[in-house]
C-alpha positions as CSV (number, residue, x, y, z in Angstrom):
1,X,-46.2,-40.2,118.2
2,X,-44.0,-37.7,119.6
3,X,-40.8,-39.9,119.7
4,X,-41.3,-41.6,116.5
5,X,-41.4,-38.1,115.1
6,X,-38.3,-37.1,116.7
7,X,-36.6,-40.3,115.3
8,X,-37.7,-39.3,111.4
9,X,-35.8,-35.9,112.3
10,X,-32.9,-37.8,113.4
11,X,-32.7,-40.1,110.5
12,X,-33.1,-37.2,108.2
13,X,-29.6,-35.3,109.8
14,X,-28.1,-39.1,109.9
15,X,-28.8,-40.2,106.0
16,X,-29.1,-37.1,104.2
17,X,-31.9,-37.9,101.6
18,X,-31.1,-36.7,98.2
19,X,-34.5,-34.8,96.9
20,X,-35.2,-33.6,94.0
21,X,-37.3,-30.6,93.1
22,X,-39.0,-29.4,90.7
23,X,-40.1,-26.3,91.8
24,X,-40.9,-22.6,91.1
25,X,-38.8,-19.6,90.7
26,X,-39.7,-17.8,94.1
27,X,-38.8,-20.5,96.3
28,X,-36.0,-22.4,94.8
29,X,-33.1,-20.9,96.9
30,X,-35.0,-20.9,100.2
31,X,-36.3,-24.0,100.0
32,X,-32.8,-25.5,99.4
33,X,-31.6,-24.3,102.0
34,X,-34.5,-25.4,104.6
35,X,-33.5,-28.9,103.0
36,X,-29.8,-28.2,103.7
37,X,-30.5,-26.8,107.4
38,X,-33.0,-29.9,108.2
39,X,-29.8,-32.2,107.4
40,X,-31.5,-33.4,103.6
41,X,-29.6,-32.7,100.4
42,X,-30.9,-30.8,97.5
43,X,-30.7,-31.1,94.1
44,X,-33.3,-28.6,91.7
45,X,-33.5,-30.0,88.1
46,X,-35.6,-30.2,85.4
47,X,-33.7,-30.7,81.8
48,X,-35.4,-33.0,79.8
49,X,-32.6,-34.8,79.1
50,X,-31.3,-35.7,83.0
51,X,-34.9,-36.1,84.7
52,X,-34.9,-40.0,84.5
53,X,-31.0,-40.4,86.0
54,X,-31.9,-37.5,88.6
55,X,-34.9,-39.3,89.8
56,X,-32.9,-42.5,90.0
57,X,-30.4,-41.4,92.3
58,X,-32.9,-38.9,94.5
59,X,-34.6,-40.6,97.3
60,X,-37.7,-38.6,96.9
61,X,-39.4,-36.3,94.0
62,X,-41.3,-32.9,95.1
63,X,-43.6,-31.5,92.6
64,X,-44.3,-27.8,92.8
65,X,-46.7,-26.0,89.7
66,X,-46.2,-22.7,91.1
67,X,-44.8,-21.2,87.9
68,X,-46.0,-22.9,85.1
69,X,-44.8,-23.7,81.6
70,X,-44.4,-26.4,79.0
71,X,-41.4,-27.5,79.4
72,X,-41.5,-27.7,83.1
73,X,-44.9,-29.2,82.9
74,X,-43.3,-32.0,80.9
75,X,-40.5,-31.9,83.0
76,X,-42.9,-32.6,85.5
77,X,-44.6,-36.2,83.6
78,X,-41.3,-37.5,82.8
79,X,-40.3,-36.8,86.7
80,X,-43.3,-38.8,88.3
81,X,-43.9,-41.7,86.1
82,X,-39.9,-42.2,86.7
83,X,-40.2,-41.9,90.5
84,X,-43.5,-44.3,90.0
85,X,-41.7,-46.8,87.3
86,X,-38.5,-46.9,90.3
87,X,-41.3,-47.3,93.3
88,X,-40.1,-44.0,94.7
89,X,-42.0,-41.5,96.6
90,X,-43.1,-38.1,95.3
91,X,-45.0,-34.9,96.8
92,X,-47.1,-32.9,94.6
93,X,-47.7,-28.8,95.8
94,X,-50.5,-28.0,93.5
95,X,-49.7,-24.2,94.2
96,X,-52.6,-22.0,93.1
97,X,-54.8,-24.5,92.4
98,X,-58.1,-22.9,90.8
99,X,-56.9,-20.0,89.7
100,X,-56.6,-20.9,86.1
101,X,-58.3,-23.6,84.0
102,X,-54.5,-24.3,82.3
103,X,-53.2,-25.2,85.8
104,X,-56.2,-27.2,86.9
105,X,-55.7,-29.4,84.0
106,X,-52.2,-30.3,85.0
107,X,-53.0,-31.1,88.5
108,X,-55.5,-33.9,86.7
109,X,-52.4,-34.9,85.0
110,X,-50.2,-34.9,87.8
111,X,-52.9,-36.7,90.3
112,X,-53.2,-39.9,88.0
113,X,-49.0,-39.8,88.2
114,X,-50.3,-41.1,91.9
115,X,-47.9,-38.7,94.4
116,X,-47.6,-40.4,97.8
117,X,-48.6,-36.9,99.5
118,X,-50.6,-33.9,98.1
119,X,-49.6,-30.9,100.1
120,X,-51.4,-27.1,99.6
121,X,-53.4,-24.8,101.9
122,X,-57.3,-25.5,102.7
123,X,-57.9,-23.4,99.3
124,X,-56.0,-25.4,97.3
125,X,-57.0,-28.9,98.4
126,X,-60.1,-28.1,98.2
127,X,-59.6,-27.0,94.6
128,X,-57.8,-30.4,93.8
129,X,-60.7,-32.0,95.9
130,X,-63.0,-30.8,92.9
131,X,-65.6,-29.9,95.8
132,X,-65.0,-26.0,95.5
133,X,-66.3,-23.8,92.1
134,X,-65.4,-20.5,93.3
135,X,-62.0,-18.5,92.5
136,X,-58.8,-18.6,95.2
137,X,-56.8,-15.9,95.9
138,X,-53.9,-16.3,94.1
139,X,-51.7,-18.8,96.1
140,X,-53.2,-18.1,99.1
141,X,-55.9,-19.6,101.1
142,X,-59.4,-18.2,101.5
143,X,-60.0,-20.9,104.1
144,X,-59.5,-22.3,107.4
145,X,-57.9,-25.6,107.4
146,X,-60.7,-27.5,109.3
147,X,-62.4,-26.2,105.8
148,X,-60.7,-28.3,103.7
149,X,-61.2,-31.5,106.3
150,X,-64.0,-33.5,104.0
151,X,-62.9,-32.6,100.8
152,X,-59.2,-33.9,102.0
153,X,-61.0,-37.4,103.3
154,X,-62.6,-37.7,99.6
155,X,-59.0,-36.7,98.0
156,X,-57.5,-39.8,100.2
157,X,-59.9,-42.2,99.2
158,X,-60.1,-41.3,95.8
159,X,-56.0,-40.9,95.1
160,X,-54.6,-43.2,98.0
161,X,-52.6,-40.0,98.9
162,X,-51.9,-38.4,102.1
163,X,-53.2,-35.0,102.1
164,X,-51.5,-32.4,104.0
165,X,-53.4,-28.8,104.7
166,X,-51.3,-26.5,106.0
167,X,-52.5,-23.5,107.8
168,X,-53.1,-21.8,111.2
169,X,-53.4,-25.4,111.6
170,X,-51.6,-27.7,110.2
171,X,-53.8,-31.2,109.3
172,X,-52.5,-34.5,108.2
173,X,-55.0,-37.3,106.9
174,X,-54.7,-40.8,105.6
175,X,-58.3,-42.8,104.9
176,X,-59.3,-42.5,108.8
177,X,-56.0,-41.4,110.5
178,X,-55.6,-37.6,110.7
179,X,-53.0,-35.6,112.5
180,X,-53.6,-31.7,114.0
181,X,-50.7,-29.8,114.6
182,X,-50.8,-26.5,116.2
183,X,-47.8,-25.2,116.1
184,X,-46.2,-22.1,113.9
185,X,-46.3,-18.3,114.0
186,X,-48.8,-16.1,112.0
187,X,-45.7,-13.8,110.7
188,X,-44.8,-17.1,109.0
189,X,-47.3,-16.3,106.4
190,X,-45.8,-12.8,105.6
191,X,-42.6,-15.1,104.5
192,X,-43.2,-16.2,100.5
193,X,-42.4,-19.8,100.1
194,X,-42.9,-21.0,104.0
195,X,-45.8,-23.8,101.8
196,X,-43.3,-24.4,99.4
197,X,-41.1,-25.3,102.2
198,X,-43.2,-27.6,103.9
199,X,-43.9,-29.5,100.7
200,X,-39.9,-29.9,100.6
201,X,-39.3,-30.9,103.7
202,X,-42.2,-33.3,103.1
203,X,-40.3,-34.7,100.6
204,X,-36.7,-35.4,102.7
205,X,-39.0,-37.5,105.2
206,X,-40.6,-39.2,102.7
207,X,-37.3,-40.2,101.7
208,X,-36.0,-41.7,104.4
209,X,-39.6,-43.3,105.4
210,X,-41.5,-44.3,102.0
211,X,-43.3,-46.5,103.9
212,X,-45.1,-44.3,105.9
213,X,-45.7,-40.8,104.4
214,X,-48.5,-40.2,106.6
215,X,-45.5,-40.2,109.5
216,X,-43.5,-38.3,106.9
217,X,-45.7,-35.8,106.1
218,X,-46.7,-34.8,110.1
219,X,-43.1,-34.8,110.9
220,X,-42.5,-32.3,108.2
221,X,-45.2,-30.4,109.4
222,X,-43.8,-30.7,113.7
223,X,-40.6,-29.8,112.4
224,X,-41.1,-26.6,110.4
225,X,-44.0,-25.5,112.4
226,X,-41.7,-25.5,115.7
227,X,-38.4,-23.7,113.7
228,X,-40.5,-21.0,112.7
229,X,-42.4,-20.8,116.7
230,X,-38.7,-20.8,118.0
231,X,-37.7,-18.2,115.3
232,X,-40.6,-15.7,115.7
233,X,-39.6,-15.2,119.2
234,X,-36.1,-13.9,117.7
235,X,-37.2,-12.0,114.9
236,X,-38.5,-8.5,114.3
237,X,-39.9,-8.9,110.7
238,X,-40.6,-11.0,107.8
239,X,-36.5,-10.9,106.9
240,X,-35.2,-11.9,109.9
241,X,-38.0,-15.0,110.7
242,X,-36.5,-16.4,107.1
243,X,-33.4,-15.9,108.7
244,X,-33.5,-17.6,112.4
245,X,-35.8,-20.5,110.5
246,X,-32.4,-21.9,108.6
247,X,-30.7,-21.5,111.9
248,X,-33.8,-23.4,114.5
249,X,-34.6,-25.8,111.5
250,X,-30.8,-26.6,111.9
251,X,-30.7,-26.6,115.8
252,X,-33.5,-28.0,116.9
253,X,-32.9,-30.1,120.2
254,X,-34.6,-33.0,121.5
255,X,-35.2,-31.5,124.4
256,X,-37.0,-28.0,122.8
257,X,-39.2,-30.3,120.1
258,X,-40.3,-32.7,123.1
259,X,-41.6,-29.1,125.2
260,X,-42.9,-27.3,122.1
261,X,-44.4,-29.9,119.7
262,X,-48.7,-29.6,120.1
263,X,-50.6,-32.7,118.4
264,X,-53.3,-34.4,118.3
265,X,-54.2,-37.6,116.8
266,X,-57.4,-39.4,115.6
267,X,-58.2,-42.7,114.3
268,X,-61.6,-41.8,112.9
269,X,-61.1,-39.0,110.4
Protein backbone atom coordinates (compact mmCIF):
# COMPACT_ATOMS: atom_id res chain seq x y z
CA UNK A 1 0.00 0.00 0.00
CA UNK A 2 3.00 2.03 0.43
CA UNK A 3 3.52 2.80 -3.30
CA UNK A 4 0.01 3.23 -4.21
CA UNK A 5 0.05 5.89 -1.48
CA UNK A 6 3.03 7.53 -2.76
CA UNK A 7 1.37 7.58 -6.32
CA UNK A 8 -1.95 9.59 -4.82
CA UNK A 9 0.78 12.19 -3.47
CA UNK A 10 2.19 12.40 -6.87
CA UNK A 11 -1.04 12.79 -8.71
CA UNK A 12 -2.01 15.40 -6.26
CA UNK A 13 1.40 17.76 -7.12
CA UNK A 14 0.73 16.63 -10.94
CA UNK A 15 -3.25 17.73 -11.31
CA UNK A 16 -3.77 20.16 -8.75
CA UNK A 17 -7.37 19.39 -7.51
CA UNK A 18 -9.48 22.32 -7.07
CA UNK A 19 -11.20 21.92 -3.38
CA UNK A 20 -13.51 23.74 -2.02
CA UNK A 21 -14.03 24.56 1.62
CA UNK A 22 -16.28 25.44 3.65
CA UNK A 23 -14.66 25.91 6.73
CA UNK A 24 -14.22 27.78 10.02
CA UNK A 25 -12.60 30.98 10.91
CA UNK A 26 -9.51 29.55 12.85
CA UNK A 27 -8.28 27.43 10.21
CA UNK A 28 -9.03 29.01 6.93
CA UNK A 29 -5.59 30.47 6.16
CA UNK A 30 -3.59 27.52 7.35
CA UNK A 31 -5.40 25.03 5.86
CA UNK A 32 -5.09 26.79 2.47
CA UNK A 33 -1.95 26.85 2.49
CA UNK A 34 -1.31 23.00 3.58
CA UNK A 35 -3.58 22.53 0.36
CA UNK A 36 -1.22 24.89 -1.58
CA UNK A 37 2.09 23.20 -0.07
CA UNK A 38 0.70 19.45 -0.85
CA UNK A 39 0.47 20.72 -4.63
CA UNK A 40 -3.84 20.98 -4.38
CA UNK A 41 -5.60 24.31 -5.06
CA UNK A 42 -7.83 26.12 -2.74
CA UNK A 43 -10.65 27.98 -3.09
CA UNK A 44 -12.89 28.97 0.56
CA UNK A 45 -16.48 30.04 -0.30
CA UNK A 46 -19.64 30.06 0.96
CA UNK A 47 -22.11 32.93 -0.69
CA UNK A 48 -25.26 31.72 -1.28
CA UNK A 49 -25.39 32.85 -4.44
CA UNK A 50 -21.93 31.11 -6.02
CA UNK A 51 -22.11 27.60 -4.02
CA UNK A 52 -23.70 25.63 -6.90
CA UNK A 53 -20.99 27.06 -9.83
CA UNK A 54 -18.13 26.70 -7.04
CA UNK A 55 -18.99 23.14 -6.46
CA UNK A 56 -19.13 22.52 -10.14
CA UNK A 57 -15.83 23.43 -11.01
CA UNK A 58 -14.09 21.99 -7.53
CA UNK A 59 -13.04 18.50 -7.70
CA UNK A 60 -13.86 17.82 -4.13
CA UNK A 61 -16.20 19.59 -1.23
CA UNK A 62 -14.81 19.71 2.59
CA UNK A 63 -17.29 20.37 5.18
CA UNK A 64 -16.02 21.86 8.37
CA UNK A 65 -19.00 22.97 11.31
CA UNK A 66 -16.38 24.33 13.50
CA UNK A 67 -18.02 27.79 13.74
CA UNK A 68 -21.46 27.61 13.23
CA UNK A 69 -24.20 29.87 11.87
CA UNK A 70 -27.14 30.00 9.57
CA UNK A 71 -26.07 31.12 6.80
CA UNK A 72 -23.07 28.89 6.71
CA UNK A 73 -25.14 26.01 7.82
CA UNK A 74 -27.17 26.61 4.70
CA UNK A 75 -24.22 27.31 2.93
CA UNK A 76 -23.37 24.05 3.93
CA UNK A 77 -26.98 22.04 2.41
CA UNK A 78 -26.78 23.88 -0.77
CA UNK A 79 -22.85 22.72 -1.02
CA UNK A 80 -23.47 18.86 -0.50
CA UNK A 81 -26.56 18.05 -2.21
CA UNK A 82 -24.68 20.03 -5.26
CA UNK A 83 -21.45 17.93 -4.95
CA UNK A 84 -24.08 14.76 -4.56
CA UNK A 85 -26.52 16.05 -7.58
CA UNK A 86 -22.83 16.38 -9.83
CA UNK A 87 -21.54 12.69 -8.29
CA UNK A 88 -18.66 14.50 -6.55
CA UNK A 89 -16.91 13.70 -3.49
CA UNK A 90 -17.20 15.55 -0.22
CA UNK A 91 -15.52 15.30 3.46
CA UNK A 92 -17.52 16.25 6.32
CA UNK A 93 -15.27 17.52 9.81
CA UNK A 94 -18.06 17.45 12.34
CA UNK A 95 -15.70 19.63 14.61
CA UNK A 96 -17.05 19.54 18.23
CA UNK A 97 -19.44 17.18 17.76
CA UNK A 98 -21.51 16.85 21.12
CA UNK A 99 -20.89 19.86 22.56
CA UNK A 100 -24.12 21.45 21.72
CA UNK A 101 -27.56 19.99 20.89
CA UNK A 102 -27.70 22.96 17.86
CA UNK A 103 -24.60 21.38 16.30
CA UNK A 104 -25.60 17.81 16.72
CA UNK A 105 -28.62 18.55 14.78
CA UNK A 106 -26.65 19.72 11.79
CA UNK A 107 -24.34 16.82 11.71
CA UNK A 108 -27.93 14.70 11.27
CA UNK A 109 -28.42 17.02 8.44
CA UNK A 110 -25.21 16.85 7.00
CA UNK A 111 -24.80 12.84 7.39
CA UNK A 112 -28.10 12.11 5.21
CA UNK A 113 -26.19 14.75 2.45
CA UNK A 114 -24.03 11.19 2.33
CA UNK A 115 -20.10 12.69 2.51
CA UNK A 116 -17.77 10.07 1.08
CA UNK A 117 -15.47 10.44 4.25
CA UNK A 118 -16.30 11.62 7.88
CA UNK A 119 -13.22 12.79 9.46
CA UNK A 120 -12.92 14.01 13.48
CA UNK A 121 -10.99 12.78 16.49
CA UNK A 122 -12.13 9.46 18.53
CA UNK A 123 -14.48 12.05 20.61
CA UNK A 124 -16.05 13.27 17.86
CA UNK A 125 -16.86 10.11 15.92
CA UNK A 126 -17.96 8.72 18.53
CA UNK A 127 -20.40 11.58 19.10
CA UNK A 128 -21.64 11.28 15.35
CA UNK A 129 -21.62 7.41 15.99
CA UNK A 130 -24.57 8.29 18.44
CA UNK A 131 -22.86 5.52 20.87
CA UNK A 132 -21.43 8.17 23.39
CA UNK A 133 -24.04 10.45 25.84
CA UNK A 134 -21.46 12.18 27.79
CA UNK A 135 -20.05 15.85 27.10
CA UNK A 136 -16.56 16.36 24.85
CA UNK A 137 -14.16 18.79 25.54
CA UNK A 138 -14.64 21.39 23.36
CA UNK A 139 -13.01 20.31 20.04
CA UNK A 140 -10.82 18.08 21.53
CA UNK A 141 -10.79 14.51 22.11
CA UNK A 142 -11.31 12.76 25.49
CA UNK A 143 -10.34 9.51 23.85
CA UNK A 144 -7.89 7.32 22.39
CA UNK A 145 -8.47 6.55 18.86
CA UNK A 146 -8.71 2.61 19.28
CA UNK A 147 -11.80 4.13 21.44
CA UNK A 148 -13.71 5.27 18.72
CA UNK A 149 -12.85 1.75 16.59
CA UNK A 150 -16.69 0.14 17.02
CA UNK A 151 -18.56 3.07 16.97
CA UNK A 152 -16.53 3.98 13.48
CA UNK A 153 -17.45 0.26 12.11
CA UNK A 154 -21.30 1.12 12.95
CA UNK A 155 -20.82 4.74 11.33
CA UNK A 156 -19.50 2.86 8.01
CA UNK A 157 -22.22 0.51 7.76
CA UNK A 158 -24.84 2.74 8.66
CA UNK A 159 -23.64 5.90 6.23
CA UNK A 160 -21.48 4.04 3.55
CA UNK A 161 -18.74 6.54 4.60
CA UNK A 162 -15.18 6.09 5.30
CA UNK A 163 -14.48 7.17 8.77
CA UNK A 164 -11.23 8.59 9.56
CA UNK A 165 -10.09 9.10 13.50
CA UNK A 166 -7.31 10.88 13.86
CA UNK A 167 -5.15 10.86 16.89
CA UNK A 168 -1.96 9.60 18.52
CA UNK A 169 -3.09 7.13 15.98
CA UNK A 170 -4.34 7.80 13.09
CA UNK A 171 -7.25 4.99 11.93
CA UNK A 172 -8.85 4.55 8.57
CA UNK A 173 -11.98 2.17 8.19
CA UNK A 174 -14.29 1.09 5.35
CA UNK A 175 -16.94 -1.86 6.23
CA UNK A 176 -14.01 -4.42 7.06
CA UNK A 177 -10.89 -2.65 5.70
CA UNK A 178 -9.12 -0.49 8.23
CA UNK A 179 -5.90 1.33 8.01
CA UNK A 180 -3.46 2.27 11.38
CA UNK A 181 -1.03 4.86 10.87
CA UNK A 182 1.45 5.73 13.39
CA UNK A 183 3.06 8.35 12.36
CA UNK A 184 3.01 12.26 13.75
CA UNK A 185 4.36 14.28 16.68
CA UNK A 186 2.49 14.98 19.93
CA UNK A 187 3.51 18.90 19.58
CA UNK A 188 1.26 18.56 16.60
CA UNK A 189 -1.65 18.85 18.88
CA UNK A 190 -0.44 22.10 20.51
CA UNK A 191 -0.93 23.54 16.69
CA UNK A 192 -4.96 24.71 16.26
CA UNK A 193 -6.24 23.50 13.03
CA UNK A 194 -3.62 20.43 12.42
CA UNK A 195 -7.66 18.19 12.30
CA UNK A 196 -8.85 20.76 10.19
CA UNK A 197 -5.91 20.11 8.09
CA UNK A 198 -6.20 16.66 7.69
CA UNK A 199 -9.86 16.88 6.75
CA UNK A 200 -8.48 19.21 3.79
CA UNK A 201 -6.03 17.41 2.65
CA UNK A 202 -8.57 14.49 2.74
CA UNK A 203 -10.41 16.34 0.45
CA UNK A 204 -7.48 17.11 -2.48
CA UNK A 205 -7.06 13.08 -2.53
CA UNK A 206 -10.47 12.49 -2.74
CA UNK A 207 -10.24 14.66 -5.65
CA UNK A 208 -8.06 13.14 -7.70
CA UNK A 209 -9.20 9.41 -6.52
CA UNK A 210 -13.23 9.60 -5.95
CA UNK A 211 -13.17 6.16 -6.39
CA UNK A 212 -11.44 5.10 -3.64
CA UNK A 213 -11.66 7.50 -0.62
CA UNK A 214 -10.68 4.89 1.67
CA UNK A 215 -7.01 5.19 -0.36
CA UNK A 216 -7.72 8.94 -0.22
CA UNK A 217 -8.36 9.28 3.18
CA UNK A 218 -5.04 6.98 4.53
CA UNK A 219 -2.89 8.89 2.15
CA UNK A 220 -4.06 12.10 3.62
CA UNK A 221 -3.41 10.80 6.80
CA UNK A 222 0.64 9.21 5.69
CA UNK A 223 1.20 12.45 4.23
CA UNK A 224 0.41 14.92 7.01
CA UNK A 225 1.34 12.60 9.69
CA UNK A 226 5.08 12.32 8.16
CA UNK A 227 5.35 16.50 7.35
CA UNK A 228 4.67 17.11 10.77
CA UNK A 229 7.36 13.86 12.17
CA UNK A 230 9.95 15.52 9.75
CA UNK A 231 8.97 19.11 11.05
CA UNK A 232 9.07 18.40 14.82
CA UNK A 233 12.59 17.36 14.48
CA UNK A 234 13.25 21.16 13.18
CA UNK A 235 11.09 22.98 15.33
CA UNK A 236 11.32 24.45 18.81
CA UNK A 237 7.64 25.23 19.47
CA UNK A 238 4.15 25.26 18.43
CA UNK A 239 5.06 28.43 15.82
CA UNK A 240 7.79 27.01 14.13
CA UNK A 241 6.21 23.17 13.66
CA UNK A 242 3.19 25.25 11.66
CA UNK A 243 6.02 26.66 10.01
CA UNK A 244 8.44 23.62 8.72
CA UNK A 245 4.92 21.65 8.10
CA UNK A 246 4.14 23.97 4.79
CA UNK A 247 7.71 23.56 3.89
CA UNK A 248 7.97 19.14 4.48
CA UNK A 249 4.27 18.91 3.32
CA UNK A 250 5.85 20.69 0.19
CA UNK A 251 9.15 18.64 0.03
CA UNK A 252 8.47 15.42 0.86
CA UNK A 253 10.71 12.91 -1.11
CA UNK A 254 10.08 9.51 -2.28
CA UNK A 255 12.82 8.36 -0.76
CA UNK A 256 11.99 10.08 3.07
CA UNK A 257 8.03 8.80 2.83
CA UNK A 258 9.16 5.23 1.76
CA UNK A 259 11.78 5.18 5.30
CA UNK A 260 9.33 7.07 7.50
CA UNK A 261 5.68 5.97 6.60
CA UNK A 262 4.39 3.21 9.63
CA UNK A 263 1.16 1.21 8.53
CA UNK A 264 -0.67 -1.38 9.10
CA UNK A 265 -3.46 -2.83 7.32
CA UNK A 266 -6.46 -5.27 8.07
CA UNK A 267 -9.00 -6.90 6.09
CA UNK A 268 -11.28 -7.73 9.10
CA UNK A 269 -12.13 -4.49 10.86
Amino acid sequence: MKEQIWQQILEVRKRTPLVHNITNYVVMNNTANALLAAGASPVMAHAHPEIQDMVGIAGALVINIGTLDEYWVKSMELAAAKANELGKPWVLDPVGAGATSYRNEVIKTLLALRPAVIRGNASEIISVAGSYTGVTKGVDSLHESKDAISSSMNLTSQTGSVICISGAEDIVIQELKTAKLSNGHPLMARVTGLGCTASALTGAFVAINPEDPFLASVSAMALLGIAGELAAQKAVGPGSLQLYLLDELYNLSEEVFMKRVRIEESNEG
